[in-house]
N, C-alpha and C positions, 0 to 999 in steps of 0.2 A: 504493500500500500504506500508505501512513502517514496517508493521508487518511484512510483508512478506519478504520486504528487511533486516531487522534484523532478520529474520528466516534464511534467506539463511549464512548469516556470522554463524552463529552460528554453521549451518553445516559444514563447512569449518574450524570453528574453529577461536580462534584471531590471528594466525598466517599466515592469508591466505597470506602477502608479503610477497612468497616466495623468493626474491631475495637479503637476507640476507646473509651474508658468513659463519655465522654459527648458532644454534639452539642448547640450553642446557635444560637440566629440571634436576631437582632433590628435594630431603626435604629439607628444612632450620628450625633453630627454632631461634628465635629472642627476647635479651634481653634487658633490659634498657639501655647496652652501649656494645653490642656483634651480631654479626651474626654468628651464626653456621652451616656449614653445615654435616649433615648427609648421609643417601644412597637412592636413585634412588626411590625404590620400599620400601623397611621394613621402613624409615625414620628413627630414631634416632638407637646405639648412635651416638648424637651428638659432636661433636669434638671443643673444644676449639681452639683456637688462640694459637700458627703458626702452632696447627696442621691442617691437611685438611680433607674432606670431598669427596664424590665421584657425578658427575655429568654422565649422560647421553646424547651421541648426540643424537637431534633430527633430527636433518638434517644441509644439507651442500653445501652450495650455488655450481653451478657449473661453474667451471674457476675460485673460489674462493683459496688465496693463502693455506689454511686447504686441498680443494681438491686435489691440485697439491701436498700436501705434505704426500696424504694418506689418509686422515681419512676418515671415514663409519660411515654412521647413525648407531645408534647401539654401534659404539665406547664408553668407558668409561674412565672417565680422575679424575686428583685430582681437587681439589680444596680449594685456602686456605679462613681460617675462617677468620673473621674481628673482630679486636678489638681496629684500632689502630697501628697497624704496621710499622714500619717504610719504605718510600718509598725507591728504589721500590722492589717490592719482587716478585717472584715466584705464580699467583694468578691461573693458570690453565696450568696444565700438564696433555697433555693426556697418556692413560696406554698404548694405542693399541698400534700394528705394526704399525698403521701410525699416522703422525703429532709428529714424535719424538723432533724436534727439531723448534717445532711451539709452544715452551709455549708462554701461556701471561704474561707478565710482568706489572705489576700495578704500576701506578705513582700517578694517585689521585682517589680522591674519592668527585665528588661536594655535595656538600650544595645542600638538598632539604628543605621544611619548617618545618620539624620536623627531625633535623637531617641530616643522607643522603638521609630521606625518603620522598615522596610526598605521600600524603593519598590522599585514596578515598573510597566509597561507592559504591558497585555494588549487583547486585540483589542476587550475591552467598556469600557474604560476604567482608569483607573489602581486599584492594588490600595496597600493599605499594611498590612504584616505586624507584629505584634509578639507578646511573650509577657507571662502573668504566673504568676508562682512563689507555691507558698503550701503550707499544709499543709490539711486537710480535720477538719470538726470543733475536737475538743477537744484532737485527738491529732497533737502535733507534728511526731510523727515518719511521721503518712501525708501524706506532699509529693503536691503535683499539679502537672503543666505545662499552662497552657492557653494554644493556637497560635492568636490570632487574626487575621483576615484579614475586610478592610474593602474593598468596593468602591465607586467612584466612577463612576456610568456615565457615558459620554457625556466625561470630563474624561483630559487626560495626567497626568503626574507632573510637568510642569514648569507647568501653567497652574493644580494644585492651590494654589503660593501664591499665586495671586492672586488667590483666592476663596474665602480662605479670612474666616469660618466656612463648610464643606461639608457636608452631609448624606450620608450614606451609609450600604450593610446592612453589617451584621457577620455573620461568620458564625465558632462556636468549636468544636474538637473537645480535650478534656479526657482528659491520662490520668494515672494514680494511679501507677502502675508503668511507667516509659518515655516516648518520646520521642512527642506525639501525631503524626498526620496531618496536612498540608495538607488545605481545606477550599475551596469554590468560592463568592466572597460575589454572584457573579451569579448570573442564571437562563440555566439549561442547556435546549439541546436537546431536545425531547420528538418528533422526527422517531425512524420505523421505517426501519432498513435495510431494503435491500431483498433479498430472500433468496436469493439469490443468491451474495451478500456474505456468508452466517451465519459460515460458516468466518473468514473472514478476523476477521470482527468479534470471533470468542470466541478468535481467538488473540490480540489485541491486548487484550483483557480478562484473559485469562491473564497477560501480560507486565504490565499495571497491577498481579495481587494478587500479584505475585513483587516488585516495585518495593514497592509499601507493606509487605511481609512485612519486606524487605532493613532498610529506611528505621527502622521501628522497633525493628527489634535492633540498628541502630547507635548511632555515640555521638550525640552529642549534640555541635551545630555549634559551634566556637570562637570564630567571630565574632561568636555575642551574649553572650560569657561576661562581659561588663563590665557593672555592676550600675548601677543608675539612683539 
């Protein structure tokens, strides 16, 4: 049974709460005291600090303040590298026709336990979590949190320092109002159940948008409350 309920995410992918206001992906390559980012598809080169890098939208919540401003999945924006920065600055602008005047604007960066980062271990390679804090536009007081999550194929979480500088995707989901979603920075699953299975699968899919419904009306974790 659990197979099958971790089978059906999987086709769906880690992004299945869709009710995020926004959805980024891109390359990153990450060093002892830098994040870089790169492009979309080809990945590096990678761009030093204050220059930026390019992000792709994945998607875009609807009645979200991004949608009323324009943007389309598909859309392409900048974004800046981290090394340190002084607050706040300019952390994502998109390129398209729309969301001209939706950049994000970055105030902090929390404390994860290694850094900005929280590690972990997954069956595709090592994952490194972090967040950044900002407000949107001109307007101080509309804060965004954006949950990002970098994967590393093929490497652990303890042979990451020793190869480091690393390359790896990113992947962000962004919200205006609340706590965003976890996001899956590997490539998922595109196998069919087999039918057989349908019940069991859409009950395991049930239980996932009860889990992310929960997830986002709660608080907001204590262990990154420490500011960078």
């Amino acid at each position: 049974m659990k197979l099958l309920i971790f089978s059906a995410l999987l086709v769906f992918g880690g992004t299945a709460c869709l009710a995020d206001d926004l959805g980024i992906q891109g390359a990153v390559q990450v060093g002892s005291n830098y994040i870089d980012f790169g492009q979309p598809l080809t990945g590096g080169p990678y761009t030093p600090a204050p220059g930026t890098g390019i992000f792709q939208v994945t998607s875009v919540g609807a009645g979200s303040i991004f949608a009323t401003g324009g943007v389309t999945t598909g859309e392409l924006g900048n974004i800046t590298s981290l090394n340190g920065s002084p607050y706040p600055f300019v952390f994502m602008a998109f390129t398209g026709a729309g969301g001209s005047g939706d950049s994000l604007n970055a105030t902090s960066i929390p404390n994860g336990t290694v850094g900005p980062f929280h590690l972990k271990n997954t069956s595709q390679g090592a994952e490194a979590l972090f967040e950044v804090l900002g407000y949107i536009g001109s307007n101080t007081a509309q804060t965004f949190t954006a949950e990002f999550a970098i994967g590393f194929s093929g490497l652990t979480v303890d042979q990451l320092f020793s190869h480091l500088p690393v390359d790896g995707h990113f992947c962000a989901n962004v919200d205006a109002s609340g706590t965003p979603s976890a996001c899956d920075p590997f490539p998922t699953s595109s196998s069919v159940p087999e039918p057989s299975y349908t019940a069991v699968v859409f009950a395991g899919l049930l239980a996932a948008v009860v889990a992310c419904r929960l997830r986002k009306g709660g608080n907001r974790p204590s262990v990154k409350s420490a500011q960078a």
